[in-house]
C-alpha positions in Angstrom: 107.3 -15.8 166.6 106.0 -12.8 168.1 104.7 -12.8 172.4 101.8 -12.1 170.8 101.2 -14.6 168.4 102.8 -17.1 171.2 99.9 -16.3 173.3 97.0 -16.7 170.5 98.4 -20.4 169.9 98.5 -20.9 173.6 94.6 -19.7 174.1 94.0 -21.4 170.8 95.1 -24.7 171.8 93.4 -24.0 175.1 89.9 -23.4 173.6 90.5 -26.6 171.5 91.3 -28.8 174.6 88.7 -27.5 176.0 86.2 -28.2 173.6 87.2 -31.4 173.3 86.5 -32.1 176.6 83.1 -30.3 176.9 81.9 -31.7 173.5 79.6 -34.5 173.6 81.1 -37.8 172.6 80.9 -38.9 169.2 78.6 -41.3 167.7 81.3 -44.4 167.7 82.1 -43.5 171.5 78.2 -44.0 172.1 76.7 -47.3 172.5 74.7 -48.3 169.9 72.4 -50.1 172.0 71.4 -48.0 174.7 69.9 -49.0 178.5 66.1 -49.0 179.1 63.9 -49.5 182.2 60.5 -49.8 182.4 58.6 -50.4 185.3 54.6 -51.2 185.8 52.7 -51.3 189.4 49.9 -53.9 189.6 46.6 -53.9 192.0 48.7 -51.2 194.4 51.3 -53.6 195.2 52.9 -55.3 193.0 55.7 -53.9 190.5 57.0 -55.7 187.3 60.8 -53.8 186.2 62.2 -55.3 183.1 65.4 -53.6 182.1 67.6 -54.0 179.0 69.2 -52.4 176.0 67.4 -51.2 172.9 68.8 -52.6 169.9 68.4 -50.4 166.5 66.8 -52.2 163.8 69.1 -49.8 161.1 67.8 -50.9 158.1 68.9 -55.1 158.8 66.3 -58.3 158.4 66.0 -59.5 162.1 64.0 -62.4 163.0 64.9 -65.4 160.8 68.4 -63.1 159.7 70.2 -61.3 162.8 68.3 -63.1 165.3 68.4 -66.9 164.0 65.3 -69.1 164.0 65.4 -71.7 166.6 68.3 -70.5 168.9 68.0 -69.0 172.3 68.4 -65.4 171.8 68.0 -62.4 175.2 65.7 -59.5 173.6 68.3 -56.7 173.9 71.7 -56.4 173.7 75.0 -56.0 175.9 73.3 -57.3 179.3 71.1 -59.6 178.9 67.6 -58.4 179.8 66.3 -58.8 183.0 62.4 -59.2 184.5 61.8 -58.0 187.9 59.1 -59.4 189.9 58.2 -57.8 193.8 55.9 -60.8 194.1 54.8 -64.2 192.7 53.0 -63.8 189.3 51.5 -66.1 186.9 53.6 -65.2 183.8 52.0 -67.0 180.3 50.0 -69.1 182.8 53.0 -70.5 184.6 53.4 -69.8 188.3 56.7 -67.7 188.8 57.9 -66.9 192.0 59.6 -63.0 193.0 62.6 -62.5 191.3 65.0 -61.3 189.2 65.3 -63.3 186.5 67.2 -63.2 183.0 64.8 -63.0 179.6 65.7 -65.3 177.1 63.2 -66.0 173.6 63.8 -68.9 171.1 61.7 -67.1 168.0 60.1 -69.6 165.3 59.4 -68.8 161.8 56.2 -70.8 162.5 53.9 -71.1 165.7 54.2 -70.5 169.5 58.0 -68.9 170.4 59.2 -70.0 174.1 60.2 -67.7 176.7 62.8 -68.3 178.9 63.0 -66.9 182.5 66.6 -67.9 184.1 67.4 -67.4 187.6 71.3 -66.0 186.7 70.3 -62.7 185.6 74.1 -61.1 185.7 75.1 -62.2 182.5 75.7 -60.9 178.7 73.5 -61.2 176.4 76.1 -64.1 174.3 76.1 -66.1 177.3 73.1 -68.4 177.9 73.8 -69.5 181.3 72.2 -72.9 180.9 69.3 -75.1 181.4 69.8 -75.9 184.6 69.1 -72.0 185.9 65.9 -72.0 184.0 63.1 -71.4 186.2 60.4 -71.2 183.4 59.9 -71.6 180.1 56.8 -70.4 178.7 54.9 -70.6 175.1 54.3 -67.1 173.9 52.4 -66.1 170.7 54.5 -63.0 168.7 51.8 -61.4 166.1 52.5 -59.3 163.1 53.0 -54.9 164.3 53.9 -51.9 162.7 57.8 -51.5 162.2 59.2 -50.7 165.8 63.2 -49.3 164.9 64.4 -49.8 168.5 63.7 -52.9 170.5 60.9 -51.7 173.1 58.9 -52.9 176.1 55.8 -51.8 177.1 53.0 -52.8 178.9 49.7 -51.4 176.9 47.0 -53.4 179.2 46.7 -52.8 183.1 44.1 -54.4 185.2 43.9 -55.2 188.9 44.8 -58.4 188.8 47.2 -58.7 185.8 49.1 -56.8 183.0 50.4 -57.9 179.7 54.1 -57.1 178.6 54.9 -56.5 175.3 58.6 -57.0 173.9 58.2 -55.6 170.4 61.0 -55.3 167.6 60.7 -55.0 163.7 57.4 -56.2 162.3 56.9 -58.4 165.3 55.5 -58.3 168.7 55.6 -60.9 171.7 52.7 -60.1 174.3 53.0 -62.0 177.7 50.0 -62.0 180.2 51.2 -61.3 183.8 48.9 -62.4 186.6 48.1 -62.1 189.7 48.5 -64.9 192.5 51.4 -66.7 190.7 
């Protein structure tokens, strides 16, 4: 081997290394269910944060398939989801006090689904921390929406004294009224 041809493998491998490093990951070193926040201000005051990980539909049967009928399920993935509240709200109704609280669903093929506030909210989304952490659980109505591939929330109603929150995934979404003077 020539100097020369020595020092074009050198700068070669060089350039390699150092695309390597400068390249964006690849899709399998990505998560495939990545973080979300969104936050809502109320009547000046008062803000509502939920934050969680989006979940891609990709093509699979989800409620009644990947997410089971009948069993408490967090809407996200990873971390379980989490609902911030800067003050006391009325959530579905139910008096809630400020908070951070984990989000838990138990979806039903038929009628009202039950939402599940839970004072732990540090935990995975596997992990139901357990009955006894529950601060509420709330009946919530899901209704039939156009196909929404990554697991979203949004809140598409603001008034001064309330807001409703929508978690929305697949062909179904789950509003929940948030009110003032919890």
């Amino acid at each position: 081997m020539t100097r020369g041809t020595r020092g074009a493998g050198a700068l070669a491998a060089a350039g390699l290394a150092l695309t390597m490093l400068a390249a964006p990951h690849g899709a399998e070193a990505q998560r495939r269910s990545q973080f979300g926040t969104v936050m809502q201000q109320i009547h000046d005051t008062v803000e509502v944060t939920v934050e969680y990980s989006r979940p891609v539909a990709r093509g699979r049967a989800l409620f009644g398939e990947l997410v089971a009928w009948d069993e408490i399920w967090t809407p996200g993935a990873n971390k379980a989801t989490n609902l911030i509240l800067s003050h006391d709200l009325r959530v579905g109704g139910t008096p809630v006090p400020a908070g951070r609280y984990s989000v838990w669903l138990i979806p039903r093929r038929e009628g009202p689904w039950t939402l599940i506030l839970n004072r732990t909210s540090e935990t995975w989304h596997f992990r139901y921390p357990g009955k006894d952490q529950e601060q509420a659980r709330i009946d919530v109505w899901p209704e039939a929406a156009e196909h929404m591939e990554v697991l979203a929330f949004y809140f598409p109603l603001v008034t001064d004294d309330g807001a409703t929150l929508v978690m929305h995934w697949g062909t179904k979404r789950v509003p929940i009224l948030l009110e003032l003077g919890g």
